[in-house]
C-alpha positions as CSV (number, residue, x, y, z in Angstrom):
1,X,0.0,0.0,0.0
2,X,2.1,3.3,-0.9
3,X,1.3,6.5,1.3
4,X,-1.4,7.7,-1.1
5,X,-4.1,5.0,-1.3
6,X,-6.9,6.4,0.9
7,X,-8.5,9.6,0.6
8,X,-9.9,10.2,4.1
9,X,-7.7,10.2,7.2
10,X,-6.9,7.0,8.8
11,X,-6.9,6.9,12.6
12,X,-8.3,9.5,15.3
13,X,-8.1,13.3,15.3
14,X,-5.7,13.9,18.3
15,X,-4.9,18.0,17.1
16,X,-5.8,20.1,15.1
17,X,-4.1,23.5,14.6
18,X,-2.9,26.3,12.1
19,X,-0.1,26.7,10.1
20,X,1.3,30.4,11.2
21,X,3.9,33.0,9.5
22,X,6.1,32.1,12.5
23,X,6.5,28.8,11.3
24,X,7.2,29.1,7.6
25,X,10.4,30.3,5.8
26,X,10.8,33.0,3.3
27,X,8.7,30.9,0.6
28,X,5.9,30.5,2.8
29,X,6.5,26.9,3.5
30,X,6.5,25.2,7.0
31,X,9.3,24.2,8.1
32,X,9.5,20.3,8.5
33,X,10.8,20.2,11.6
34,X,7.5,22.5,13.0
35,X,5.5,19.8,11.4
36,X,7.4,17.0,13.1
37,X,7.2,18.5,16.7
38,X,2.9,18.7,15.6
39,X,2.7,15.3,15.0
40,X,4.8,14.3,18.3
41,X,2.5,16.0,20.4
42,X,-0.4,14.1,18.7
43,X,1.2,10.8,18.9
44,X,2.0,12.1,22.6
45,X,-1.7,12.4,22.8
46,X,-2.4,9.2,21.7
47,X,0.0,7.3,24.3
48,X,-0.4,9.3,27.1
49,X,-4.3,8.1,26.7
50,X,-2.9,4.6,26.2
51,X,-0.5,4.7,28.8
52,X,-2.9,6.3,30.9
53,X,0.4,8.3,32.4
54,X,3.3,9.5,31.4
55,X,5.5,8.8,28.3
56,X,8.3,9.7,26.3
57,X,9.2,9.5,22.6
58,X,12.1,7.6,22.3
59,X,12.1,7.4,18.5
60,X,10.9,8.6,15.1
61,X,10.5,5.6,13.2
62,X,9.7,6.7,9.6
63,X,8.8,10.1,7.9
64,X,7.5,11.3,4.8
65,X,6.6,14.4,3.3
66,X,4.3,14.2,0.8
67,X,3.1,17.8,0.1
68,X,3.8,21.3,1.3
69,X,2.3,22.9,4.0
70,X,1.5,27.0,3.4
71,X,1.0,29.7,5.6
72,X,-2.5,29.5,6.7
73,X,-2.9,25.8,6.0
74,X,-5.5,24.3,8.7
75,X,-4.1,20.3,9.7
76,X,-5.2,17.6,11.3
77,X,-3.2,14.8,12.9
78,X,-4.3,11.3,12.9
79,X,-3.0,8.8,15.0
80,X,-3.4,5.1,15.5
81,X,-1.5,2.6,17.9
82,X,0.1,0.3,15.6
83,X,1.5,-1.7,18.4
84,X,2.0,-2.0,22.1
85,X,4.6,-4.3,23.6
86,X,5.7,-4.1,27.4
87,X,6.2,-0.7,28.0
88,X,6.2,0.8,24.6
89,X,3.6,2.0,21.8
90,X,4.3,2.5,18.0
91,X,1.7,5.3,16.8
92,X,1.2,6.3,13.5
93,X,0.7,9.9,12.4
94,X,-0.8,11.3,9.3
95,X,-1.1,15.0,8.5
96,X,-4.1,16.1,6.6
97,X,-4.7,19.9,5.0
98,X,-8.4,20.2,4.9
99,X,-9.8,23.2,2.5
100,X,-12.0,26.1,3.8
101,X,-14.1,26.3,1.7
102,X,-14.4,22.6,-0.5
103,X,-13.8,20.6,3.1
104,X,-11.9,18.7,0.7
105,X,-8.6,16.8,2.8
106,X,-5.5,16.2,1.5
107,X,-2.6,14.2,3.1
108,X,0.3,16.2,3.6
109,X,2.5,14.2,5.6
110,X,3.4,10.9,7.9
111,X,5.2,9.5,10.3
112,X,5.8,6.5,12.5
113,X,6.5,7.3,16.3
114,X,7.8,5.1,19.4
115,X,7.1,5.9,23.0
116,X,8.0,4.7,26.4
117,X,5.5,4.7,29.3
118,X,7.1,6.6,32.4
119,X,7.1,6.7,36.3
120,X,7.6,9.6,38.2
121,X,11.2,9.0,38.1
122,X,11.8,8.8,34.9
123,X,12.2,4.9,34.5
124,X,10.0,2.6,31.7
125,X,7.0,0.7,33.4
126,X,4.3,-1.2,32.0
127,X,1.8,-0.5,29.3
128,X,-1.5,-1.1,30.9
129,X,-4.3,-3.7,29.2
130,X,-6.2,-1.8,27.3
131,X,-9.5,0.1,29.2
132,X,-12.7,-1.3,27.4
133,X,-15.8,0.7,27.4
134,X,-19.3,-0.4,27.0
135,X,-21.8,2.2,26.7
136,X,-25.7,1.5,26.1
């Protein structure tokens, strides 16, 4: 499957912000490494909920920039859990443009992320079993 087959985001909207003149060079693109620190704070989102504590990212797996991002641009990060082992989650991030005025989404970029669940001090612990929730 290559990093364009589906046209609507896979996964679950953990942020959603705006691209700002701040964060672009003198073209008007945003710089990559503004997007990278987005989508870490999604996927930090996304295992802190897992985790249901603290974590850490210990790695950036994969990366792939796709399209660029403009001034003004309004994204969405997707994440899913790809795996959990004994104390650590791989989440994967996609970055999706959506239009003002079409609502039409584009994918932008992606990204694989590692964490480690925490303790207080610092030190990996367990990865809790997964909460399940019922509702009526």
């Amino acid at each position: 499957m290559s990093e364009l087959d589906h046209d609507i985001p896979e996964g679950e909207l953990a942020l959603q912000t705006i691209a700002m003149p701040g964060d672009a060079n003198g073209n008007g693109d945003i710089f990559g490494g503004w997007v990278v620190s987005q989508m870490d704070l999604a996927a930090g989102v996304t295992a802190r909920k897992r985790a249901r504590g603290r974590v850490a990212t210990v790695a950036i797996d994969a990366m792939t920039f796709l399209k660029p991002m403009k001034v003004g641009d309004i994204i969405g990060c997707y994440t899913t859990i790809e795996r959990v082992g004994r104390s650590s989650m791989r989440i994967a991030v996609e970055v999706w443009k959506t239009d003002d005025f079409s609502s039409r989404q584009m994918k932008l970029t992606t990204g694989i992320f590692t964490f480690v669940a925490i303790d207080e001090l610092g030190m990996s612990r367990l990865v809790p079993d997964a909460v399940v929730v019922v509702r009526s």
